[in-house]
C-alpha positions as CSV (number, residue, x, y, z in Angstrom):
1,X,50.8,-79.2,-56.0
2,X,53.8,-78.9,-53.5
3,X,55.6,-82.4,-53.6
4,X,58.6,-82.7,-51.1
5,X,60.9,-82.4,-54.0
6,X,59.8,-79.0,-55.1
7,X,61.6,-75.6,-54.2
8,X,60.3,-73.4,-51.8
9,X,58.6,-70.0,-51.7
10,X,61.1,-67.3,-51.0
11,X,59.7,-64.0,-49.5
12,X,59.6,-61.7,-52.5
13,X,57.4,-64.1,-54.1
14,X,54.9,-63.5,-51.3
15,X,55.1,-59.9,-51.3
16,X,54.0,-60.2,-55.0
17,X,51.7,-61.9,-54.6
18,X,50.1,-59.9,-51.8
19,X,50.5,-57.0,-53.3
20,X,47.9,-58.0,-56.5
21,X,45.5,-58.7,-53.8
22,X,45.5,-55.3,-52.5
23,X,46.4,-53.4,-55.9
24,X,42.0,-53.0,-56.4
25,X,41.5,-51.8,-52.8
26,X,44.5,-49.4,-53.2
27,X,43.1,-48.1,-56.2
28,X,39.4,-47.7,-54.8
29,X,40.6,-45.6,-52.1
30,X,42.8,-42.9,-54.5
31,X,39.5,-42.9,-57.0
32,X,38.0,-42.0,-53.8
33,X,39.9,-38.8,-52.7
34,X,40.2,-37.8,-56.2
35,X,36.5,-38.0,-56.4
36,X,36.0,-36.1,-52.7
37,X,38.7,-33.5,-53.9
38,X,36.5,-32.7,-57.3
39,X,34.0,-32.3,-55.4
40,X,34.6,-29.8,-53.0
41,X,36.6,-28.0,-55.8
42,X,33.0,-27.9,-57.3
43,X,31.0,-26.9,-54.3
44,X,33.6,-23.7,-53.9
45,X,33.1,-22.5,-57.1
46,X,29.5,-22.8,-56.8
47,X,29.5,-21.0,-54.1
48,X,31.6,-18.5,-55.6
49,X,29.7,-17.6,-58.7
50,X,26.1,-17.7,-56.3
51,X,28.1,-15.0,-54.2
52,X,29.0,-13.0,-57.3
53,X,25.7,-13.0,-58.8
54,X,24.2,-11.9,-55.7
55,X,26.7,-9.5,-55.1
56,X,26.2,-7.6,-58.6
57,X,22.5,-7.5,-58.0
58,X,22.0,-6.0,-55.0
59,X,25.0,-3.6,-56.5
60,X,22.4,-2.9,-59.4
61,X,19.4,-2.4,-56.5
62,X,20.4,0.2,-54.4
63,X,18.4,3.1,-51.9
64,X,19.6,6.6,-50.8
65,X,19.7,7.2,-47.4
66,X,20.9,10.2,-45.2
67,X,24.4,9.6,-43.1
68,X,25.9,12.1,-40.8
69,X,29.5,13.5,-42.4
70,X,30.7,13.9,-38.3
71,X,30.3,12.4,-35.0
72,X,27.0,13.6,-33.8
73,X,26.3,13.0,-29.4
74,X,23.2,12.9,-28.3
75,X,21.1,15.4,-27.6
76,X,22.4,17.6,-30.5
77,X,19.5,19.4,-32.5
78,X,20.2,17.7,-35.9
79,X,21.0,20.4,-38.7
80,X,21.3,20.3,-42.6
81,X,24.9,20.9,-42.6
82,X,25.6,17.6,-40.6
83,X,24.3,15.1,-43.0
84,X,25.2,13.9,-46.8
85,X,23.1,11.4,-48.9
86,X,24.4,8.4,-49.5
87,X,23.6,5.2,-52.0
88,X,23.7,1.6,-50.3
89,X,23.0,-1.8,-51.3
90,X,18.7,-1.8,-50.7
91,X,19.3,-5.0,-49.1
92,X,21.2,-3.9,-46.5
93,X,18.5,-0.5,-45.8
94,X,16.9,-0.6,-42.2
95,X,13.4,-0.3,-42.0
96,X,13.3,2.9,-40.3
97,X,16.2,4.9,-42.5
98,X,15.6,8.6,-42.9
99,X,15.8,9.0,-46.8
100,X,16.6,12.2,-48.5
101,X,12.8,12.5,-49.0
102,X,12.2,12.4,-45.4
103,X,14.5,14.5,-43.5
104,X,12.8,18.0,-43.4
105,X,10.9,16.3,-40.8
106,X,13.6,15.5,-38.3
107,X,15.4,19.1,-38.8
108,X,15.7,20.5,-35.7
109,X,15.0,17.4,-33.4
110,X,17.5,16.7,-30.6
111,X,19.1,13.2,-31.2
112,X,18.4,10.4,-28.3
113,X,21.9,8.5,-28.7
114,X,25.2,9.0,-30.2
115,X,25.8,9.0,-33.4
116,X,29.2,7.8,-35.7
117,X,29.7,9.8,-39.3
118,X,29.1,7.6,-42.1
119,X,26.1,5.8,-39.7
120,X,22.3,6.0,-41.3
121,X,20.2,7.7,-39.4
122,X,17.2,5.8,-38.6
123,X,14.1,7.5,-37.4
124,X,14.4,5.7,-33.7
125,X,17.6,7.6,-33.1
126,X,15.1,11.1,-32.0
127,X,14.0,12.3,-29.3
128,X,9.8,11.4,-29.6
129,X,8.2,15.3,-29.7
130,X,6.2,16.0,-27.2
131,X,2.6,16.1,-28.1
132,X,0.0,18.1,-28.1
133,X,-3.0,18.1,-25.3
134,X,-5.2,19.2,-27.6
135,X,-3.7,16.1,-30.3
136,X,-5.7,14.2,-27.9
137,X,-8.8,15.4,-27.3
138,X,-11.5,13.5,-29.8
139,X,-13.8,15.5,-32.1
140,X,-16.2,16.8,-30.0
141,X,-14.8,16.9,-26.6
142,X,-14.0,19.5,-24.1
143,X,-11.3,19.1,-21.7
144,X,-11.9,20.8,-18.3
145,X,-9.8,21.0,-15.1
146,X,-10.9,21.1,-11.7
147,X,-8.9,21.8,-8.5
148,X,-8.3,18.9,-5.8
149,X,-7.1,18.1,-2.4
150,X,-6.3,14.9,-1.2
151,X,-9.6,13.8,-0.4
152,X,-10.6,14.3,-4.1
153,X,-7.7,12.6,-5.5
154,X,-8.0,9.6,-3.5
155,X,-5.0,10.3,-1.6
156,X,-3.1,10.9,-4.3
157,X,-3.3,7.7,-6.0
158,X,-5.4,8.8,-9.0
159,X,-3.6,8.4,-12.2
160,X,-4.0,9.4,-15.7
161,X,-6.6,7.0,-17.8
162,X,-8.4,6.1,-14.3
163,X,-12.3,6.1,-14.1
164,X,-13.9,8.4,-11.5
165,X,-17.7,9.8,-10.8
166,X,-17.7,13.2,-9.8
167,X,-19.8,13.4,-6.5
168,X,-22.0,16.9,-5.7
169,X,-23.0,18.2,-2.5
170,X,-25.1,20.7,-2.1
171,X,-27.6,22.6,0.2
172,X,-30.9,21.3,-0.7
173,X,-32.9,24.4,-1.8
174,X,-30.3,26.8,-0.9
175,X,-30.7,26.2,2.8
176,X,-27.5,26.8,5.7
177,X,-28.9,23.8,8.0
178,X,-26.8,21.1,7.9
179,X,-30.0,19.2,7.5
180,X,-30.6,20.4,4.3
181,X,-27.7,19.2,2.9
182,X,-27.4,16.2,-0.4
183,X,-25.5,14.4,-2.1
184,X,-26.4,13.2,-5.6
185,X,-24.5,11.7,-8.5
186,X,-23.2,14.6,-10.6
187,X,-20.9,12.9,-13.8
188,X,-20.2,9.1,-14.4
189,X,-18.0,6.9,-15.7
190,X,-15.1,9.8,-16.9
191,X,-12.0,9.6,-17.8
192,X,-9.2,11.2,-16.0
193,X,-7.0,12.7,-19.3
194,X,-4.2,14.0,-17.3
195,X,-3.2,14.6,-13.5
196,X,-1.7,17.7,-13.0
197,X,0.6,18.2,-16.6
198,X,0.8,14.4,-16.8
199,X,-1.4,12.9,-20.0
200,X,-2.2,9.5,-20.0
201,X,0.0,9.0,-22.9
202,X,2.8,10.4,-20.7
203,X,1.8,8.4,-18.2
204,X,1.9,5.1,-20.9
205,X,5.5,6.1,-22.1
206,X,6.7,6.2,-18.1
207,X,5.2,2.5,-17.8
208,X,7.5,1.2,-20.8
209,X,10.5,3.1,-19.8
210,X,13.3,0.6,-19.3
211,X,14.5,2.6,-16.1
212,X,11.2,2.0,-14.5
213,X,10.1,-1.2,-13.4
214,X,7.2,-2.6,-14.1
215,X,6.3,-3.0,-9.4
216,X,7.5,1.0,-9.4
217,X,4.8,3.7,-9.9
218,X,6.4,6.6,-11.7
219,X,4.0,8.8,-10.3
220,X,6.3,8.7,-7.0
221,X,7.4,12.1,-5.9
222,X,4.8,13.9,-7.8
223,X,2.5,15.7,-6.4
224,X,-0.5,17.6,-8.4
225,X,-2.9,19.6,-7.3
226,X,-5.5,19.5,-10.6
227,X,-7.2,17.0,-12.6
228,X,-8.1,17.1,-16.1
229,X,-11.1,15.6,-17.7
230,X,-13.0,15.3,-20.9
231,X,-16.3,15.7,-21.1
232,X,-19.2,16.2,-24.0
233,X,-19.6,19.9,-23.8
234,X,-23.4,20.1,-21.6
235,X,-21.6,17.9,-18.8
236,X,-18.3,20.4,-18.8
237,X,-20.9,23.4,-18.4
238,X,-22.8,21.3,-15.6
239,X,-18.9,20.8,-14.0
240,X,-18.2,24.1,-14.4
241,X,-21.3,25.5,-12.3
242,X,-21.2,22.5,-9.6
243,X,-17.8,23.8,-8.6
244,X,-19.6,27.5,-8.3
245,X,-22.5,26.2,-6.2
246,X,-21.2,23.2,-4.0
247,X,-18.1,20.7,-3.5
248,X,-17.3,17.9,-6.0
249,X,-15.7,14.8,-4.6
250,X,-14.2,12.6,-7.0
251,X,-14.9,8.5,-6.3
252,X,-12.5,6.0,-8.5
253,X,-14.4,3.0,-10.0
254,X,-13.1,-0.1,-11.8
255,X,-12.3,0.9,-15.2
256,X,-14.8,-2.2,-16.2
257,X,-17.3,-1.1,-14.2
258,X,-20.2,0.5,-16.3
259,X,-22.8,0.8,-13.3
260,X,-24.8,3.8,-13.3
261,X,-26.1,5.3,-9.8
262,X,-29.3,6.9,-10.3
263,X,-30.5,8.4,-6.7
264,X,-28.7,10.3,-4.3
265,X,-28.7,10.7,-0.1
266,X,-29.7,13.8,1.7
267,X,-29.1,14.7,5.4
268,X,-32.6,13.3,6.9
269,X,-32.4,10.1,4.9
270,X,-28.8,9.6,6.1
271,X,-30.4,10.4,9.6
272,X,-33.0,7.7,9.6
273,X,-30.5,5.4,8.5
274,X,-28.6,5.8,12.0
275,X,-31.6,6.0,13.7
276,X,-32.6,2.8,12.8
277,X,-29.2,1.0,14.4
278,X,-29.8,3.4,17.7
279,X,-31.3,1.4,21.1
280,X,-35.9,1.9,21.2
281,X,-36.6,3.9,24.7
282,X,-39.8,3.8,26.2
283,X,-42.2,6.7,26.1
284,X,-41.7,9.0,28.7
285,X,-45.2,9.7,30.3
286,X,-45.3,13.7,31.8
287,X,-48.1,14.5,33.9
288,X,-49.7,18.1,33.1
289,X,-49.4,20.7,35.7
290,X,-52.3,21.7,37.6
291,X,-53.6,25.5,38.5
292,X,-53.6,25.4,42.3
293,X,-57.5,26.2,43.7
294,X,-57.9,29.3,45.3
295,X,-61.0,30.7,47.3
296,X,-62.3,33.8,47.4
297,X,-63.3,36.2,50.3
298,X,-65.6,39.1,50.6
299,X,-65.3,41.0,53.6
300,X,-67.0,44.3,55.0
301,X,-69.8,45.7,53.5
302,X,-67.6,47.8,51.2
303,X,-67.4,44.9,48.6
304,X,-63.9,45.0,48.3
305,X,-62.5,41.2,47.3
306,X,-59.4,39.2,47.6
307,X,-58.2,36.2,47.2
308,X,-56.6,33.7,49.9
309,X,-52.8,33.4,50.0
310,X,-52.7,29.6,50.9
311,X,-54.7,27.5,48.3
312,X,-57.1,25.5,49.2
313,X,-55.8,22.0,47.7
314,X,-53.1,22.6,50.3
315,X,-55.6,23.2,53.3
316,X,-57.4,20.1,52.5
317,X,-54.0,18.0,52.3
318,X,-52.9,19.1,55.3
319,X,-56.2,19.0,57.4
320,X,-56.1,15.2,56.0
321,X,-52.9,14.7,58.4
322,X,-53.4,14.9,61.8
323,X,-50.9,16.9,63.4
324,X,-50.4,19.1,60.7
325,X,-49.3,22.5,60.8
326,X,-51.8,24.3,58.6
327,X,-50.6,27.9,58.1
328,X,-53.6,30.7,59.2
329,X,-54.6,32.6,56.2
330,X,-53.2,36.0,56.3
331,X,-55.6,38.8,57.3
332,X,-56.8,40.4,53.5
333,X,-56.7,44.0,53.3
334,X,-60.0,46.0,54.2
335,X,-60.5,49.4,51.8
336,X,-63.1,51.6,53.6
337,X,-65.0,51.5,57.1
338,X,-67.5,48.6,59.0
């Protein structure tokens, strides 16, 4: 208890005495970045021995693959003396690497991009070979071509994978009239397999090109002047001889249309079907001609006969108007003597 008589605090004793009160919260805070300090010191080396082990596995797992020993640009044809094997971590192989096992096939194949020495070689970095027409053609198909005009190929815009109908005309039963020509469904439903020398796979690989978009058609600027089916091989022989005997006109359908046309048009149908939007005229009535009457005269006794120029329908007409000038009969010829 502080009586009036006792001495006063001086300043160091109240410096004491605060620092007791802060001596725990001084030492919570050091425990504290001792503690923090351990701990990171222990998530390092964690970290470090994780590292290691993986490390020294992936070194005990490892793949060959093929590396060029030079700078290869693109379009080089890619020979054995340009590549080495190499061993590399597996988990660090591309999907597409060319492995020792695998390279015979890309001997010889013109590179699409440039290559760095040391680089895998992946199988992307080719040029894709062209293939074959024949490649395909499905078991049991025949592939025919067939010249065109630009009637037949729709003005030129029929592409490779469209679906046409082949049209025939025809003379009906070999006649010249134009009357006798017809028009009947030849082929249905086919498949155009290439335009000129462009597939329908080569047409696919234009669509994805990245230099092409998607609103341009790269058939622009081509021109072709065949088209390429395939057909079972009775409808190529029935192609074959409707280009002998007639003209085919190709007509593009929907490529989800299945419809099937089963009858065909000839010239007198086609005909009566104009007829029928042409303007009905009356009959027009002819009156038949009539032989003129004539009248016969005998004269002398020689019995010679002749006939009177005038006829008689006219005589009676005329007699019938008063006034008329009714021509005199001219005087017959007499053969012998009265």
């Amino acid at each position: 208890m502080v009586t009036p008589n006792s001495p006063k605090p001086n300043r160091f004793s109240r410096l004491a005495n605060g620092s007791r009160r802060a001596a725990p919260l001084i030492a919570a805070i050091t425990l504290g970045v001792i503690a923090a300090g351990l701990g990171w010191y222990y998530l390092k080396t964690s970290e470090r021995e994780i590292q290691a082990n993986l490390e020294s596995e992936a070194e005990r797992l490892r793949t060959d693959v093929v590396v060029p020993v030079q700078n290869i640009p693109a379009g080089t044809a890619l020979l054995p003396e340009m590549v080495a094997k190499r061993s590399v971590p597996s988990a660090y192989v591309h999907a597409d690497v060319l492995t020792p096992d695998m390279i015979d096939a890309f001997l010889g194949r013109q590179l699409s991009v440039d290559i760095s020495a040391g680089k895998p070689l992946l199988a992307n970095f080719f040029v894709t070979p062209r293939k074959l027409f024949s490649e395909e053609l499905e078991a049991g198909v025949r592939a025919v071509t067939i010249p065109v005009d630009e009637v037949s190929t729709i003005s030129g815009m029929l592409r490779a994978g469209d679906h046409i109908d082949f049209l025939f005309i025809a003379d009906k039963d070999g006649g010249t009239q134009a009357e006798d020509a017809i028009v009947v469904p030849l082929l249905q439903d086919v498949v155009v397999r290439a335009t000129g020398q462009i597939t329908s796979e080569q047409f696919s690989e234009l669509r994805k090109r990245p230099d092409i978009a998607n609103t341009v058609d790269p058939y622009r600027q081509r021109s072709y002047t065949t088209v390429t089916v395939g057909l079972p091989p009775v409808d190529a022989q029935r192609l074959i001889l409707a280009q002998k005997l007639g003209k085919i006109v190709a007509a593009l359908r929907n490529a989800d249309d299945r419809q099937k046309l089963d009858t065909g048009t000839n010239a007198q149908q086609l005909a009566s079907y104009i007829d029928s939007f042409r303007p009905q005229r009356p009959p027009v009535r002819t009156v038949p001609s009539r032989t003129p009457a004539v009248v016969e005269y005998i004269v002398g006794g020689s019995g010679v006969k002749t006939q009177m120029q005038t006829p008689l329908a006219a005589l009676l007409g005329a007699a019938a108007v008063p006034g008329a000038n009714v021509p005199a009969p001219q005087a017959p010829a007499v053969a012998g003597s009265y």
